[in-house]
C-alpha positions, 0 to 999 in steps of 0.5 A, spaced: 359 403 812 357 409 809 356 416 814 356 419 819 354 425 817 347 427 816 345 433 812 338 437 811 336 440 805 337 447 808 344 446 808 345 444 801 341 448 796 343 446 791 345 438 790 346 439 783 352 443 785 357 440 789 364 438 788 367 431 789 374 428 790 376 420 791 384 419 793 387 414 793 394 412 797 394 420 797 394 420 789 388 424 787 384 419 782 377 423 781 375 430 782 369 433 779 362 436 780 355 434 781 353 439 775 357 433 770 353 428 772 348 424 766 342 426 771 341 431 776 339 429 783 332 430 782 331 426 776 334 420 780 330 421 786 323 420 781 327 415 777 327 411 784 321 413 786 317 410 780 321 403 781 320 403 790 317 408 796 323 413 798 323 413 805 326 419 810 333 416 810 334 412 805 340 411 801 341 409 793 347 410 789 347 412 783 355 410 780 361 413 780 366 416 774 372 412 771 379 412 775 378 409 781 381 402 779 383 397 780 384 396 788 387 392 792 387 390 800 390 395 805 388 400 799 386 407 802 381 411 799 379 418 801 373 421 799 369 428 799 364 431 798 364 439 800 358 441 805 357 433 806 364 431 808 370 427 808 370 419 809 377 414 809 376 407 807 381 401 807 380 396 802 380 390 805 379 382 802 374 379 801 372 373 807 367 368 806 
């Protein structure tokens, strides 16, 4: 699940400035900015474009920094992302 929060180009001016942070049980396991990323956000956008049509609305994800493993159920991970929000997570098994 992913949301629910919605942001508009206006309120972020620059996307390739934004700092990021992921807890884990409450110990802190990343923090960093959009201006570290291998590409900016513009750049990943054309690169997806070229591959399949964006459309308003769309989402794709572009990978996260080392840190965050391993995981296990009943983890809780805590993510933010300043001007966009936070969003908690609990681990879960997997079940087919």
């Amino acid at each position: 699940m992913l949301g629910p929060w919605l942001v508009t180009a206006d309120e972020i001016p620059d996307p390739n400035n934004l700092d990021l942070r992921l807890d884990v049980n409450g110990e802190q396991r990343q923090q960093g900015n959009t201006r570290q990323m291998i590409r900016d956000v513009a750049t990943l956008i054309e690169y997806a474009s070229s591959f399949y049509t964006l459309y308003p609305g769309d989402i794709f994800l572009s990978g996260t920094p080392a840190g965050v493993g391993p995981m296990k159920p009943g983890d809780e991970l805590v993510a933010s992302i300043e001007k966009i929000g936070t969003m908690k997570v609990k681990v879960r098994a997997f079940t087919e």
